[in-house]
C-alpha positions in Angstrom: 0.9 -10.6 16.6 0.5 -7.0 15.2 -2.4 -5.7 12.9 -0.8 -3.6 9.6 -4.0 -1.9 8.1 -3.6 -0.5 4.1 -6.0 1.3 2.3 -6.0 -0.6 -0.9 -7.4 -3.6 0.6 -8.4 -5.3 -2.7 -5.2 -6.5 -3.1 -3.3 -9.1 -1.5 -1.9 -8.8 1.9 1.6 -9.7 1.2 1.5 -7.4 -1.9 0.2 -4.9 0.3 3.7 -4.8 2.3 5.6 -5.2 -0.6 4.3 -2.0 -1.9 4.7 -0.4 1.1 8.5 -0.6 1.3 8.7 0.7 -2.8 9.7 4.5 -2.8 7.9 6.7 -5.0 9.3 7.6 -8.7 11.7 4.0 -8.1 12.6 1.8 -11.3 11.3 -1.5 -10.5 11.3 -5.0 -11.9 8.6 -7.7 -10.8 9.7 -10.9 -12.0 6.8 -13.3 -12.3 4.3 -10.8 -11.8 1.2 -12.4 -12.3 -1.9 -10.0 -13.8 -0.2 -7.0 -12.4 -2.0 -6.3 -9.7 1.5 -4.8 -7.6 3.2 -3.1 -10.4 -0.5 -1.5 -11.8 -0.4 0.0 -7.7 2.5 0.8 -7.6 3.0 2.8 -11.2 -1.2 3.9 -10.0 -0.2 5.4 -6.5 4.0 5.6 -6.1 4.6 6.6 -10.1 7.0 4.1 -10.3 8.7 3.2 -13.6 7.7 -0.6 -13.8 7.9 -3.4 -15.7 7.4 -7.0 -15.3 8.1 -10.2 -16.6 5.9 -13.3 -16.6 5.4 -16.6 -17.8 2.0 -17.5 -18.5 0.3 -16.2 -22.1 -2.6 -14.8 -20.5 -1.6 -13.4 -17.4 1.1 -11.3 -19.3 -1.8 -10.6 -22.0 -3.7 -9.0 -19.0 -1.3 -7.0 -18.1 -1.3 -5.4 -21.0 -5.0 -4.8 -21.2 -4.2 -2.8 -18.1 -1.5 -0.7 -19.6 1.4 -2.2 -18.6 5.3 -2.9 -20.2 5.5 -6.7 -19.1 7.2 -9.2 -21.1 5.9 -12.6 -21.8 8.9 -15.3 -21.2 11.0 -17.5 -18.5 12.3 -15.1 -15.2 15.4 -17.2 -15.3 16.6 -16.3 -18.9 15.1 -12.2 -18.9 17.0 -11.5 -16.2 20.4 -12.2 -18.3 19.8 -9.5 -20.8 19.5 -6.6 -18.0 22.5 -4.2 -17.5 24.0 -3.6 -14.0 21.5 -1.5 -11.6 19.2 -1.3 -13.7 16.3 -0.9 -10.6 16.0 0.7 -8.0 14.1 -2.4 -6.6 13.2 -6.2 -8.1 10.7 -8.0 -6.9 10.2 -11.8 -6.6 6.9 -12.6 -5.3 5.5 -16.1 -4.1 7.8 -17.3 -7.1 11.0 -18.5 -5.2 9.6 -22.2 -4.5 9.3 -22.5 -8.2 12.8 -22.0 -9.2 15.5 -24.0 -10.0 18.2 -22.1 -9.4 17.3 -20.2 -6.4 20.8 -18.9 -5.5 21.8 -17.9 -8.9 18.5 -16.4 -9.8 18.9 -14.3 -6.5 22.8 -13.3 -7.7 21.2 -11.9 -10.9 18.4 -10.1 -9.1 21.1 -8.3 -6.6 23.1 -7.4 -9.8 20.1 -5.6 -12.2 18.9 -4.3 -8.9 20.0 -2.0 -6.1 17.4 -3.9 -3.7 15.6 -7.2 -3.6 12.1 -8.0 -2.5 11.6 -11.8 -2.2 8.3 -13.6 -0.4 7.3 -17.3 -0.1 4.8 -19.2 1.0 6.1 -20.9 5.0 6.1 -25.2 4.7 6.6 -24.8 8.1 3.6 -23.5 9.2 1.7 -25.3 12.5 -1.0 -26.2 10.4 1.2 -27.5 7.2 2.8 -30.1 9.8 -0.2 -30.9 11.6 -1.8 -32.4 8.8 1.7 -34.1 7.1 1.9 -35.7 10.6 -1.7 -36.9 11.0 -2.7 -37.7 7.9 0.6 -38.6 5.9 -0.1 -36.7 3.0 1.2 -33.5 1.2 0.0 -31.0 2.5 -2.8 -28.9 0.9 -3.6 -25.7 2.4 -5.1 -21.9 0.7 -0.9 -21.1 0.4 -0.1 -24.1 -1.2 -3.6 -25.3 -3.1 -2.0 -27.8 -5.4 -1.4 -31.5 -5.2 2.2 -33.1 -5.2 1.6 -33.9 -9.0 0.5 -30.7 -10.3 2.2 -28.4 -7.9 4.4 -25.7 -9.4 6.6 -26.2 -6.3 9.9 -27.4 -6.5 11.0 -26.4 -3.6 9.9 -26.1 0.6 11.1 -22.9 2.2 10.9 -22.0 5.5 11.9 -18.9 6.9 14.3 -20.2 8.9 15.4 -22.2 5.6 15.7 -18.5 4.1 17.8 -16.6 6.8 20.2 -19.6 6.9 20.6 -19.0 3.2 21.6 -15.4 3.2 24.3 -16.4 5.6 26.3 -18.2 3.3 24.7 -16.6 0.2 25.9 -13.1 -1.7 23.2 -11.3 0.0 21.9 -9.7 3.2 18.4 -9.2 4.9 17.8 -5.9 5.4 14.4 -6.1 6.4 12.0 -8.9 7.0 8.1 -9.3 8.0 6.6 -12.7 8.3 2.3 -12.5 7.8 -0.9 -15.2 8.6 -3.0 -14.2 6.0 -6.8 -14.6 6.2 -9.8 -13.9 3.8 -7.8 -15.3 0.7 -5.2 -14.1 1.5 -6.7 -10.5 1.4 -5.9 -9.3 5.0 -3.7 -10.3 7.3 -1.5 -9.7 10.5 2.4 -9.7 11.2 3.9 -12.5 13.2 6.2 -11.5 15.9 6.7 -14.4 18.3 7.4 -17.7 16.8 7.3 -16.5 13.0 8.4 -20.3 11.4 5.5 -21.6 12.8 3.1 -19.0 12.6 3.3 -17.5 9.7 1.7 -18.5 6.3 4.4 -15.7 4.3 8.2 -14.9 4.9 8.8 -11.4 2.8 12.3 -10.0 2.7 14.3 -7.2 1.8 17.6 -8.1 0.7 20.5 -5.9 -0.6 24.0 -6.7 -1.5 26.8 -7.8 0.7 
């Protein structure tokens, strides 16, 4: 395991990355972008041209308090009205879980986009199946704080899940970093040996067949 210090420690660890792997001046699209917190770095420190797309009313609403372009409305049904190559990159952070239509969702990302960034939270983490197998429950964890009948979650990912995907999928990994977070996800360090079970994140840069 591997220590990745970044200066802008206020933001989240697996945002952190994300950022890193952005090239100054790029055209980016986050797609469920929260509050802004990556594309308000990245347009702050890279001079990206950014824009965003998210769900929730007020989350979008803050964004715009903050100066940014971001569109209120479903990921799924923005991403239709994009030409080709439109980005440079398009980002899909900690969203994946919560789609329905994962492998069409990806198709249309790869198609606006030159590059894909996509990052999940691991079910397969030791401590996620630790506590499935001794207390029978779903698990409940910082990464995944929501119950079975409130959760957003549709869907359990594992990393291993994810690279077996892009095999039969219309995409390829072109880079990939799994993460155990700490403080809230603030810091964190890269998992080498024995990612699947180690790690809390799977992040992944995917590109086009």
């Amino acid at each position: 395991m591997s220590t990745v210090k970044f200066k802008n420690n206020g933001m989240r660890y697996d945002l952190q990355i994300i950022a890193s792997w952005i090239e100054p001046g790029s055209r980016v699209l986050d797609l469920g972008c929260g509050e802004g917190e990556l594309l308000y770095h990245l347009k702050t420190h890279k001079q990206v041209i950014g824009t965003g797309v998210e769900r929730e009313e007020s989350k979008a609403v803050r964004c715009i308090e903050k100066g940014l372009p971001v569109l209120q409305g479903d990921i799924n049904i923005e991403v239709k009205d994009y030409p080709d190559n439109s980005f440079d990159y398009v980002i899909l952070s900690q969203t994946l879980q919560q789609v329905y239509q994962p492998e069409e969702l990806i198709r249309s990302l790869l198609r606006i986009g030159k590059r894909g960034i996509v990052s999940f939270p691991n079910f397969s983490h030791w401590k996620i199946r630790l506590q499935l197998a001794l207390t029978g429950y779903a698990p409940h964890s910082r990464q995944l704080p929501y119950h079975w009948y409130n959760t957003p979650n549709i869907r359990v990912i594992t990393i291993k899940d994810f690279k077996k995907f892009s095999k039969k999928g219309a995409f390829k990994i072109l880079k990939e970093v799994a993460i155990n977070t700490n403080s809230r996800d603030k810091r964190g360090n890269i998992v080498n040996f024995l990612p699947n079970a180690r790690a809390t994140y799977g992040i992944f840069l995917i590109g086009k067949k």
